[in-house]
One Martini backbone bead per residue (centre of mass of N, CA, C, O) as a GRO file, in nm:
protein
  121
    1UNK     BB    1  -4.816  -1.936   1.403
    2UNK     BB    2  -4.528  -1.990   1.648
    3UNK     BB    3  -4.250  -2.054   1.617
    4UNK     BB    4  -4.166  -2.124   1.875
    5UNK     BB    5  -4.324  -2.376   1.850
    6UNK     BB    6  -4.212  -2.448   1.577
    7UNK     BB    7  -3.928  -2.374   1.714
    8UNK     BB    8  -3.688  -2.499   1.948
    9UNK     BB    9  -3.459  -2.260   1.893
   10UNK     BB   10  -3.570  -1.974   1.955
   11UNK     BB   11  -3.564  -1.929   2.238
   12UNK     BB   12  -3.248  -1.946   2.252
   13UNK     BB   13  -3.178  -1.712   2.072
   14UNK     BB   14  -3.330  -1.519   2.279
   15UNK     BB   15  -3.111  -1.611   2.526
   16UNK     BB   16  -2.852  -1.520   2.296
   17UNK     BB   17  -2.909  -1.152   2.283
   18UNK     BB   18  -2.706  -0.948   2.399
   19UNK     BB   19  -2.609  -0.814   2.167
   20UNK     BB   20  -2.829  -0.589   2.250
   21UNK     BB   21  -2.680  -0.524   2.519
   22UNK     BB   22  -2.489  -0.363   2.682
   23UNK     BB   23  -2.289  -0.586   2.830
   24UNK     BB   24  -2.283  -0.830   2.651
   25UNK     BB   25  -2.122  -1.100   2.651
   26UNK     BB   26  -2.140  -1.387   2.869
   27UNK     BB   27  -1.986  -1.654   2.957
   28UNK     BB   28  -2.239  -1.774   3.042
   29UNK     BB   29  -2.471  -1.719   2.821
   30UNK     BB   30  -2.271  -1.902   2.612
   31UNK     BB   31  -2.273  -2.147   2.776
   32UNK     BB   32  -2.608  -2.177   2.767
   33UNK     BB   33  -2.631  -2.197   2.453
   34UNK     BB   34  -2.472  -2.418   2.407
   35UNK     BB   35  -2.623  -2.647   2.576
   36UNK     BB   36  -2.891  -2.603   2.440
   37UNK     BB   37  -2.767  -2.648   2.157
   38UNK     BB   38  -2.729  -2.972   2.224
   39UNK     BB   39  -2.967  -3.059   2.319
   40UNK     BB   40  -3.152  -3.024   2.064
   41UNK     BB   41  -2.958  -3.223   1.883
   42UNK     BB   42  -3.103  -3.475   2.098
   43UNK     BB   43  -3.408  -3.429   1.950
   44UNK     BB   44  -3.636  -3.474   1.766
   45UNK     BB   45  -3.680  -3.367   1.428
   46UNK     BB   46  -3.861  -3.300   1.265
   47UNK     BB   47  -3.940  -3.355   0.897
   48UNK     BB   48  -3.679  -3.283   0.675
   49UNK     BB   49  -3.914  -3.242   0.446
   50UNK     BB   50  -3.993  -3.044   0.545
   51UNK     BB   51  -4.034  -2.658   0.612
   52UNK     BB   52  -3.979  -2.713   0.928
   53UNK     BB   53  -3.754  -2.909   0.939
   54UNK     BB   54  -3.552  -2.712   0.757
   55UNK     BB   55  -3.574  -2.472   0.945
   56UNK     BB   56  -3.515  -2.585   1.235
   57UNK     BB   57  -3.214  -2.655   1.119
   58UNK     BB   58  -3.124  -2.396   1.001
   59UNK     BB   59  -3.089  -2.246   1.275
   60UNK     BB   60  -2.941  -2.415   1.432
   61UNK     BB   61  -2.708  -2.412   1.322
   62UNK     BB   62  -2.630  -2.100   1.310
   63UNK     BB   63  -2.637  -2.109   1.598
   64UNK     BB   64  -2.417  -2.290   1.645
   65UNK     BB   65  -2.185  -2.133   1.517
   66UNK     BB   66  -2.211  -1.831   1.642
   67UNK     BB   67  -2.158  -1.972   1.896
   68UNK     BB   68  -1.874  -2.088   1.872
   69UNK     BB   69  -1.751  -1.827   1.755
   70UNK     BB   70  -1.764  -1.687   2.021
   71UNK     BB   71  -1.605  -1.864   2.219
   72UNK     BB   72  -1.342  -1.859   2.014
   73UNK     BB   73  -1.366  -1.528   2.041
   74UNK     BB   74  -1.127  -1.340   2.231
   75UNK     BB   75  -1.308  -1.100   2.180
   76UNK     BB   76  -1.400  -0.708   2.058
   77UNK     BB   77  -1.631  -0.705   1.750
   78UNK     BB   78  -1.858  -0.481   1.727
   79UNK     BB   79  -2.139  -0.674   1.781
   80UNK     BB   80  -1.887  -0.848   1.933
   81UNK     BB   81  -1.931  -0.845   2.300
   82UNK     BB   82  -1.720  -0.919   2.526
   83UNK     BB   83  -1.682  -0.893   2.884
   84UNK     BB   84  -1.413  -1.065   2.906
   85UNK     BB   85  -1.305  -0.910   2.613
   86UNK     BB   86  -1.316  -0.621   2.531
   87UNK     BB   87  -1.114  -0.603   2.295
   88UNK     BB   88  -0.910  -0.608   2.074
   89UNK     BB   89  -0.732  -0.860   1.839
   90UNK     BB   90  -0.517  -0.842   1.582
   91UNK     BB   91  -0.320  -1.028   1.595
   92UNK     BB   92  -0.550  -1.313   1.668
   93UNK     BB   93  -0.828  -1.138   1.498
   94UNK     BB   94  -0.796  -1.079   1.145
   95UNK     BB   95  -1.027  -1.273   1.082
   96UNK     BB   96  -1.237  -1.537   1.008
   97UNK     BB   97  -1.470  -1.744   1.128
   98UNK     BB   98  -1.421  -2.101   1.025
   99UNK     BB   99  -1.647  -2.374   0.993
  100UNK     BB  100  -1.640  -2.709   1.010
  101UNK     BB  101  -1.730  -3.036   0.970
  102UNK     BB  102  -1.570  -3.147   1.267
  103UNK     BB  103  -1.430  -2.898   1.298
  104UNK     BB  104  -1.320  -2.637   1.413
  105UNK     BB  105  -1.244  -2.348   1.486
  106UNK     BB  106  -1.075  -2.129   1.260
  107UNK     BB  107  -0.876  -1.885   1.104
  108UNK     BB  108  -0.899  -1.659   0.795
  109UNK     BB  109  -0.765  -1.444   0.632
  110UNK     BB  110  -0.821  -1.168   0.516
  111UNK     BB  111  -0.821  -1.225   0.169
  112UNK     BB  112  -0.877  -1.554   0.231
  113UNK     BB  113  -1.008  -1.791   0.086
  114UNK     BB  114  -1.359  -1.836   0.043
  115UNK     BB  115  -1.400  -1.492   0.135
  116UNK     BB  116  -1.242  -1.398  -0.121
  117UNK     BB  117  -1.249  -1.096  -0.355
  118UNK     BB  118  -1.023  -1.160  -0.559
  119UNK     BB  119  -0.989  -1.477  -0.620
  120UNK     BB  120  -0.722  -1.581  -0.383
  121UNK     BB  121  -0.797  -1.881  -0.267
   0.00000   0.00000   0.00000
C-alpha cells in the first residue's frame, strides 16, 4: 500500500520539499504548504487508535512544525535556505526553534533551555 494514499500528509511534505532544491524556500511555496496543513488538520482523521492513524497525526505535527519554524526563521542556515532571505542573521537566530502548543514559535538561545547538554536549562 502507498503512503501517499494512506497518509494524505505525504502529498503536502513533498510540496514542501523546495529544501532539496536549487533555489530554496520560497515564500509563496512556504505559504502553501502552511495553508495545505491546515487544511488536513480540519479533515477527519483516521482512527488514532490505528498505527496509520498515529502515524499520520505524528507526520502532520512534524510537518505543521518545520512548516512554522521556517516561516517564522526569516534566514538562511544550512539546509533552511530561503530565497527572500538568502544571509545568515546571528545576531536574531543564533538559537533553536521551539514550538509548544498554542504559543508561538519562540527562540532559544543554543546551550539553554531544554535543548542543553551540559544540563543548565
Amino acid at each position: 500500500r502507498s503512503w501517499a494514499f494512506r497518509l494524505p500528509v505525504m502529498p503536502v511534505l513533498r510540496s514542501f520539499a523546495p529544501l532539496e532544491s536549487v533555489s530554496g524556500i520560497r515564500p509563496t511555496g512556504l505559504k502553501s504548504a502552511r495553508d495545505a496543513l491546515k487544511r488536513l488538520s480540519r479533515r477527519p482523521a483516521a482512527s488514532v487508535a490505528s498505527r496509520v492513524g498515529v502515524e499520520a497525526r505524528n507526520r502532520w505535527v512534524v510537518a505543521r512544525a518545520v512548516a512554522e519554524a521556517a516561516a517564522w526563521r526569516t534566514e538562511s542556515r544550512g539546509a533552511h535556505y530561503r530565497s527572500d532571505h538568502p544571509e545568515a542573521d546571528d545576531r536574531s537566530f543564533r538559537a533553536h526553534s521551539v514550538e509548544r502548543r498554542g504559543a508561538p514559535v519562540a527562540a532559544v538561545p543554543v546551550g539553554r533551555g531544554p535543548l542543553a547538554l551540559n544540563g543548565s536549562g
